[in-house]
Structures are given as structure tokens and as C-alpha cells.
C-alpha positions in Angstrom: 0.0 0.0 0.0 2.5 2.3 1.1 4.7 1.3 -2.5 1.4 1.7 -4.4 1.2 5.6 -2.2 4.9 6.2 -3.5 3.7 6.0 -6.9 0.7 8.0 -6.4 2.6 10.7 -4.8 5.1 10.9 -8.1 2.4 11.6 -10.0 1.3 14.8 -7.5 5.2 15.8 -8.1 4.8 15.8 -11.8 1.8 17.9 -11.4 3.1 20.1 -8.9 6.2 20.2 -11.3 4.5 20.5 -14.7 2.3 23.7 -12.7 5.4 25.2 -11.5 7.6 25.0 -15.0 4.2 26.3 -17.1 4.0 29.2 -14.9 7.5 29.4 -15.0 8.0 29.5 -18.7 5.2 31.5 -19.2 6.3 34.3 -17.1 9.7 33.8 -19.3 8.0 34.2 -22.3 6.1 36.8 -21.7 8.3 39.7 -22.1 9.5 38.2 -25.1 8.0 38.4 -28.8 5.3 36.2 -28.9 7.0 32.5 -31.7 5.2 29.5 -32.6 7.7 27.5 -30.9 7.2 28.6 -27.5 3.2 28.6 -28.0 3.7 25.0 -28.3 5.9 24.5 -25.7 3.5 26.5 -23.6 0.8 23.9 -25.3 2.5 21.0 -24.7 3.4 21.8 -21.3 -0.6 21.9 -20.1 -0.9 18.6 -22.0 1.3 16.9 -20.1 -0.2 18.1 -17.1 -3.9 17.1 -18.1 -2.1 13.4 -18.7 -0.8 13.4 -15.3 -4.2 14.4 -13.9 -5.9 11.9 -15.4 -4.1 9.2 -14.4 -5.6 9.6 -11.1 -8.6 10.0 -12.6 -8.3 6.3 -13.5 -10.4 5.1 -10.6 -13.6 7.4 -10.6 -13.8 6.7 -15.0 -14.6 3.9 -17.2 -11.1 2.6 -17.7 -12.4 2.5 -21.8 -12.3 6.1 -22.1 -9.7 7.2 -19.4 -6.9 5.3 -20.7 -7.2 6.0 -24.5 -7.6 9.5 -23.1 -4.4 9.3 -21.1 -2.4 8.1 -24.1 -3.5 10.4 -26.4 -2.3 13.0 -23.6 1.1 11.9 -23.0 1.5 11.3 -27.0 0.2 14.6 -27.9 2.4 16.5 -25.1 5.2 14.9 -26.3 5.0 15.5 -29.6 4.0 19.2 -28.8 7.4 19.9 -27.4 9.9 17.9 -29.4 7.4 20.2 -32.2 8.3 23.1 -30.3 12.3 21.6 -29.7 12.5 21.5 -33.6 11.2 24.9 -34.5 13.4 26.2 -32.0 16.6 24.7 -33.6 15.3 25.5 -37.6 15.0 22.3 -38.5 11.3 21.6 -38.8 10.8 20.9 -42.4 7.9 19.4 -44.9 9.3 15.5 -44.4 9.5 15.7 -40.6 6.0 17.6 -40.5 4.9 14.4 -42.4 7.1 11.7 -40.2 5.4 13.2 -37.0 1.7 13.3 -38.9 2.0 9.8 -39.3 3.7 8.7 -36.0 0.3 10.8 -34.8 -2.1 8.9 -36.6 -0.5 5.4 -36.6 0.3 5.7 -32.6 -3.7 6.1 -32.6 -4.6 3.6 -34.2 -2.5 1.0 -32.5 -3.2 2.2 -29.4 -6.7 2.3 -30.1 -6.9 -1.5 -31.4 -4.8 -3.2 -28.2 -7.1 -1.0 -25.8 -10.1 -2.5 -27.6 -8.9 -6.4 -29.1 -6.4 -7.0 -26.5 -6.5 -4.4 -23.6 -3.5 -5.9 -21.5 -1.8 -3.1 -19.5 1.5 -4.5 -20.2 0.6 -4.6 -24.0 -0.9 -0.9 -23.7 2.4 -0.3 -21.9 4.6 -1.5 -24.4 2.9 0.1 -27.5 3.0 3.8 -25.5 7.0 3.0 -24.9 7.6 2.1 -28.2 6.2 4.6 -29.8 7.6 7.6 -27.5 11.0 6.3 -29.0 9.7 7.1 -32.1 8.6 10.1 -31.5 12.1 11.4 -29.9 14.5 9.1 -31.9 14.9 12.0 -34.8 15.6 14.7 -32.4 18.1 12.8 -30.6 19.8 12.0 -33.4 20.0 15.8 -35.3 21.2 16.9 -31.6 24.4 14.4 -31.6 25.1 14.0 -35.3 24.5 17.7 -36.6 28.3 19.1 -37.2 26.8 22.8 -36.6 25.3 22.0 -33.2 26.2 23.6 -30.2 27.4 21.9 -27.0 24.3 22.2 -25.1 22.3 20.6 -28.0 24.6 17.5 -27.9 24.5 17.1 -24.4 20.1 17.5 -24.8 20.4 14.6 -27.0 22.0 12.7 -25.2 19.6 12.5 -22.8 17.1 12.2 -25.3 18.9 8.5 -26.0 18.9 8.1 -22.2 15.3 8.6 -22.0 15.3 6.5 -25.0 17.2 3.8 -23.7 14.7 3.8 -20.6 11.7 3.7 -22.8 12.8 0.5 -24.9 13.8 -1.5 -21.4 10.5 -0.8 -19.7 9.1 -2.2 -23.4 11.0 -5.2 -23.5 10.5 -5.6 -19.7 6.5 -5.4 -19.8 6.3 -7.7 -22.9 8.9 -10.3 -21.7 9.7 -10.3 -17.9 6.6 -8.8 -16.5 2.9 -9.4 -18.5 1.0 -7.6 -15.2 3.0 -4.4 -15.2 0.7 -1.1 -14.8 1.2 2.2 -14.5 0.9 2.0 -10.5 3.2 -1.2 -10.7 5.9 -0.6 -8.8 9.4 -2.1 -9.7 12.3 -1.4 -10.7 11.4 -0.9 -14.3 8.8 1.2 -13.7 10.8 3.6 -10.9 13.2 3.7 -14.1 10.6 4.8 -16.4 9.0 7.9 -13.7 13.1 8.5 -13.7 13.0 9.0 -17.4 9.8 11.3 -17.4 11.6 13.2 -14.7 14.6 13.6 -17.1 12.4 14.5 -20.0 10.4 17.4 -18.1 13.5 18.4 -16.5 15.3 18.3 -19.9 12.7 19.3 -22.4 11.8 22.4 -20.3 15.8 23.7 -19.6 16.4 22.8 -23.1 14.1 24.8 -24.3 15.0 27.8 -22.4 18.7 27.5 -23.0 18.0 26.7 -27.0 15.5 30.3 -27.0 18.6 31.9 -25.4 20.5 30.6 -28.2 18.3 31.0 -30.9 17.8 35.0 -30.0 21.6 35.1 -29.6 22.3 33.9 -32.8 18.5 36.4 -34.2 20.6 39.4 -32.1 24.2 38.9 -33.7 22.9 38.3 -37.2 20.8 41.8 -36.7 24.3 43.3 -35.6 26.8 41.5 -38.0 24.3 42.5 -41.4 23.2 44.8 -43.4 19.5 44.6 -43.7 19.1 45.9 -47.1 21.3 44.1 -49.1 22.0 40.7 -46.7 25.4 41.3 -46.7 28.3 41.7 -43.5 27.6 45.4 -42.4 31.1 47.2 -42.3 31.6 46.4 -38.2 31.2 42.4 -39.0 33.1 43.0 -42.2 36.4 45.0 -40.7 36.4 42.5 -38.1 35.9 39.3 -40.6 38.6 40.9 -42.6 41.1 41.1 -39.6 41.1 37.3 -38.6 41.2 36.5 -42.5 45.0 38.9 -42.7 46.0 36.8 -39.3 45.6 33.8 -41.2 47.1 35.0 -44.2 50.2 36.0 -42.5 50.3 33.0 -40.9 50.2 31.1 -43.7 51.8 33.7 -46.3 49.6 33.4 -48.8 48.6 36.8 -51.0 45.7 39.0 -49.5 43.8 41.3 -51.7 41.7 44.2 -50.4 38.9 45.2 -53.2 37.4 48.6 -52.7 33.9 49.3 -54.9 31.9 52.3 -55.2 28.8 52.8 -57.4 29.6 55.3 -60.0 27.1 58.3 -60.1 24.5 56.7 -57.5 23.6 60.2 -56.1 22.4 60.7 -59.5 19.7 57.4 -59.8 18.5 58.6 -56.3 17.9 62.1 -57.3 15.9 61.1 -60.9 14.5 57.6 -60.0 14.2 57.8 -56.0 15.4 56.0 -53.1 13.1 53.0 -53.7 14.6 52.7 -57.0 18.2 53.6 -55.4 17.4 50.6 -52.8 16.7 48.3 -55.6 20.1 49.1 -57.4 22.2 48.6 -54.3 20.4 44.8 -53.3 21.0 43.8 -57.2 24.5 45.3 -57.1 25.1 43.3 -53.8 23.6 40.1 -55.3 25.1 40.3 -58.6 28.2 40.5 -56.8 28.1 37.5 -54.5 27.0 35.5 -57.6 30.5 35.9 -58.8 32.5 35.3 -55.5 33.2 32.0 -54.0 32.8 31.1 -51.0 36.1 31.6 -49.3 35.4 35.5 -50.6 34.2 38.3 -47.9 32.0 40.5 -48.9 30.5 43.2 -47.1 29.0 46.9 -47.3 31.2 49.4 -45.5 27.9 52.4 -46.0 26.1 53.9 -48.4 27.3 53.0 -52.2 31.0 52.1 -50.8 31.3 47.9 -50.8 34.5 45.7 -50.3 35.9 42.3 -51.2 38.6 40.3 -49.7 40.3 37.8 -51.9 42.9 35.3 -50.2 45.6 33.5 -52.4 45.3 35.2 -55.7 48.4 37.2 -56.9 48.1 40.4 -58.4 47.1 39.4 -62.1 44.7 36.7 -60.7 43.2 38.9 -58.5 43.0 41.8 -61.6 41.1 39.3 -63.8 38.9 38.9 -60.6 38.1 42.6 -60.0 37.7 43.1 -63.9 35.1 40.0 -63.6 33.0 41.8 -61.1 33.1 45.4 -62.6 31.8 43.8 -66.1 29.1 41.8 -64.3 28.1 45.1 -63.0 28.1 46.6 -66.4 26.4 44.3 -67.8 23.4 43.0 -65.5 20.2 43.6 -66.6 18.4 46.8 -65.2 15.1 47.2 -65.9 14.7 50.2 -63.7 17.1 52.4 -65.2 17.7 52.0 -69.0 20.9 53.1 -69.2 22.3 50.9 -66.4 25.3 51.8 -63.8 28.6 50.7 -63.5 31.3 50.5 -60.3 35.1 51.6 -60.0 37.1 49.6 -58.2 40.6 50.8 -55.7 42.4 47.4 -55.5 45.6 46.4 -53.2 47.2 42.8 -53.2 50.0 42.7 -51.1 52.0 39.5 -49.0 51.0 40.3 -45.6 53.4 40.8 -42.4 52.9 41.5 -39.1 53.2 45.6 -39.6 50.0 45.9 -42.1 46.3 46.3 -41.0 42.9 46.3 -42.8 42.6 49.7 -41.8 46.0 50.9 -43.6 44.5 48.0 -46.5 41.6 50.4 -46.3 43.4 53.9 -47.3 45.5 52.6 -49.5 42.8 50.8 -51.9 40.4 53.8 -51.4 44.0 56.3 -52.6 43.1 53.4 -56.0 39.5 54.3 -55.6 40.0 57.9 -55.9 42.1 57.5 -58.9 39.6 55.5 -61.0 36.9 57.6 -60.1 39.4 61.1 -61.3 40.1 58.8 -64.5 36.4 58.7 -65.8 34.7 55.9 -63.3 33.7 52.5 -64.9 37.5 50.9 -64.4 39.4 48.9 -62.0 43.0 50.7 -60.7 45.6 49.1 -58.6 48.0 50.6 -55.9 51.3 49.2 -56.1 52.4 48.5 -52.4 55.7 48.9 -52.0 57.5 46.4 -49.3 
């Protein structure tokens, strides 16, 4: 009795838990802008508390409707918040959208035929534990295997194997070892499994706290390190980019090329066609540009009309057929906008970097190149000769 009480009064802790993390989370979220993800969480989180409720709910209703009810709970919770986990990270796409569709319905519907054909708890058991591994297996897996995720992700699914692991025992356990287990049995198994849940609510809710810090972290510095117009490094993320590109070149004394570009006459399509138009010229300019970079190229907007490129490991006639590239892709991209089109001079410096040069003096000296090609009639690349 007093084994059968211990189990009982886990269930009041989830509760008690579950009430305590919603009202948690929601006061976290509520000074926050309003996501799908963490309406879901929010979602899933009072699911799984209307599961834990109704398990004790098991003696005062027909055992027919409360434990299809109670399955459909925890199923529906958990899917909720691995929903929720998914958005979070970016990676909820069409296929998964359809893998968890159909986990949904066919967790249903064989649920729904052992609760009416052969409505064994240890069967019922088994089909619920097998199935939650299915529901958590993908996550688990994108957490650990995913080369751009972060520690804290690979630790989170980790545990999502744990819980995993837990899951498939107290399976294999119910179907094998112990044919009476219920959900108020009370060995080892099933201490394990309440373990587990405790993981997964502990886990599922820190997760997702620590992954929205992360995932507003990563929202704040992209809204620092780009330029909204074009998409492109703003001039901070660009000079600083820049730098730790040099210290690698001068590590590894390869050539370095600075590329300085300005818009020739742009004051002038403002002025007759208008800033909207002006806007328009400067995001096709920007993407015409990155179309003919590759992707070891930095590219950024340093304000206004004024752009720059860094080239590593070309030498100066490699890196002239480059900049001659760009300024005739310029020349020659469509414009329907402005019939007559616009062009871009371009200041260029290639030097092999030491220890005494900085982007900023990289800067000046291509912009002395700029300067010149603008005084020479615009519409051409110039080089400055650094002399060592």
C-alpha cells in the first residue's frame, strides 16, 4: 500500500512540477516576442499536465475512455514539445512535419486496437513506450550527429537517447519479464521509467529555455553582423571578418587582396529615379556581386554605395582578372529600372601580408586606387602598387 502511495505521490510531483515550470516558462516568455515554438511549448506543457491528472482520474472513470484519453495526452504532449524543440533549432521541415503526422495517426490507431482487441496493461504499456522512441529518436539523433550543433544541443540529445534507452527496457521488460506491469506497478522498471519522465520534463523544459537563449543570440548577432538591405556583412562584421582573414594569411603567407567598390554616379539614380529605385540598385548590385564570389570571398558593405571584397591567395594578375570580372558583371546586368544601367570603380591592393599591415591601412590605400579610378572617368578597376 505504502509502494502503491509512492507512486501515487510521483504523479502529485509531476503535477506540482509540470504547474510550477508552465508558470515558469510562461512568465519567461512573456516579455518576449510572442514564436510559434514557444506557444507549443506553452501547449505541450498543459498537456502533459492534463495526462498526469488523469491518471488519477483512472479510478472514478470507465477505464475504456480514461486510458485511451491518457495516451492520447502523453502522445500529444510529447509531440507538442519535441514540435516546439524542432522549430526552435530550424530544422522543422515538410518531411518531418509528415514523419510526426503519421507517427500521430499510426500511434492512434494501435493504441486504439490493443485497448479494444487485447487491452492488457502491459501490451498498452509497451505500445506507448515504443512509440515515444519514435517520437524522440529523430531529435536525438539531429542533436548528436548535426556538425553545426552547439554543445548544449549535444548534451540535450544525449539524454534524449537516455530517455530512449529507458523507454525500450521498460518495453521489452513489460512484454517479456513482466505481462501484469501497470502504470501503479511498482518495480524497478517502472521507478526507471517515472526517472525517465523526470529527465524529459527536467530536460525538455531547460532545453528549451537555454536553446531560445541561443536562438535569440544567434537572431541578435545576425541583426548586428548585417546589413539589412542588401543581406550582406555590415562594415563592423566585415572589418572584423577581414582582420582574422589577414592573421591567417600572415600565418600562412599566402597573398591577401583588399577590393574597394563604389557605385559610379548613384547620387544621381536617387535624385531622378528615387530611393526606392536607389534601394533596388544597391540589393541587385550586392547580389550580382556574391554571384561571382566564391565562398572563401568576404564581402561586405562598409555604407552607403561604398562595398569591399577580400580575396585570399590570388596574386596580383589573378586577383585583376577577378576585380575586372566583377566590374563587367556590374556593367552588364540587366536593369530594368534604369535604362541606361550603372557601373562600379574599383581601388584594388594585393599585397604579402606581415605582421606591420592592418585592414585599416589596407583600407586607405585601396580607397588612394579608388579615388584614382573615379578622377580617371569611373567604370574601371586601378591598382596601388604597395611597395614592401
Amino acid at each position: 500500500m505504502s509502494s502503491l502511495l509512492d507512486i501515487r505521490t510521483l504523479i502529485y510531483l509531476f503535477i506540482f512540477g509540470n504547474l510550477f515550470m508552465l508558470l515558469l516558462i510562461t512568465n519567461y516568455r512573456s516579455t518576449a516576442v510572442k514564436d510559434i515554438a514557444s506557444t507549443l511549448f506553452i501547449r505541450s506543457k498543459q498537456v502533459q499536465l492534463l495526462f498526469w491528472c488523469s491518471i488519477l482520474m483512472w479510478d472514478y472513470l470507465p477505464h475504456a475512455l480514461s486510458i485511451p484519453l491518457s495516451n492520447a495526452l502523453i502522445l500529444g504532449g510529447c509531440c507538442l514539445e519535441i514540435t516546439a524543440l524542432l522549430l526552435m533549432m530550424g530544422v522543422l521541415g515538410p518531411r518531418i512535419k509528415r514523419y510526426y503526422i503519421i507517427l500521430s495517426v499510426l500511434s492512434t490507431i494501435s493504441f486504439s486496437i490493443i485497448a479494444l482487441f487485447f487491452n492488457h496493461s502491459n501490451l498498452r504499456i509497451a505500445c506507448n513506450s515504443l512509440w515515444s522512441i519514435l517520437f524522440i529518436v529523430y531529435p536525438a539523433y539531429h542533436l548528436t550527429v548535426n556538425k553545426r550543433a552547439t554543445p548544449l544541443q549535444k548534451i540535450l540529445g544525449v539524454l534524449f537517447y537516455v530517455f530512449a534507452a529507458i523507454m525500450l527496457m521498460r518495453a521489452l521488460v513489460a512484454l517479456i519479464w513482466e505481462p501484469e506491469m501497470n502504470v501503479f506497478s511498482t518495480s524497478l522498471t517502472q521507478y526507471l521509467y517515472y526517472l525517465g519522465m523526470y529527465l524529459l520534463f527536467i530536460v525538455g523544459a531547460a532545453g528549451f529555455i537555454l536553446l531560445s537563449n541561443e536562438h535569440s543570440y544567434v537572431k541578435l548577432k545576425r541583426i548586428a553582423s548585417y546589413d539589412d538591405l542588401t543581406g550582406i556583412l555590415n562594415r563592423g562584421a566585415f572589418l572584423q571578418e577581414a582582420e582574422i582573414k589577414l592573421e591567417k594569411a600572415v600565418r600562412g603567407q599566402e597573398y591577401f587582396s583588399f577590393l574597394l567598390l563604389d557605385l559610379d554616379h548613384f547620387k544621381e539614380v536617387n535624385d531622378t529615379y528615387g530611393h526606392d529605385t536607389g534601394d533596388n540598385v544597391l540589393e541587385e548590385f550586392a547580389s550580382t556581386i556574391k554571384d561571382h564570389l566564391g565562398n572563401g570571398d568576404l564581402f561586405g558593405r562598409l555604407g552607403g554605395e561604398e562595398f569591399a571584397v577580400i580575396l585570399c591567395g590570388l596574386d596580383e594578375l589573378s586577383c585583376d582578372q577577378k576585380a575586372e570580372a566583377l566590374r563587367e558583371a556590374i556593367m552588364n546586368a540587366p536593369t530594368p529600372k534604369i535604362p541606361q544601367g550603372y557601373t562600379v570603380s574599383i581601388g584594388v591592393i594585393t599585397i604579402m601580408p606581415d605582421q606591420d599591415i592592418s585592414i585599416n591601412k589596407l583600407y586607405k590605400l585601396s580607397d588612394k586606387a579608388l579615388y584614382q579610378a573615379k578622377q580617371e572617368g569611373r567604370n574601371r578597376v586601378i591598382r596601388y602598387r604597395y611597395i614592401y
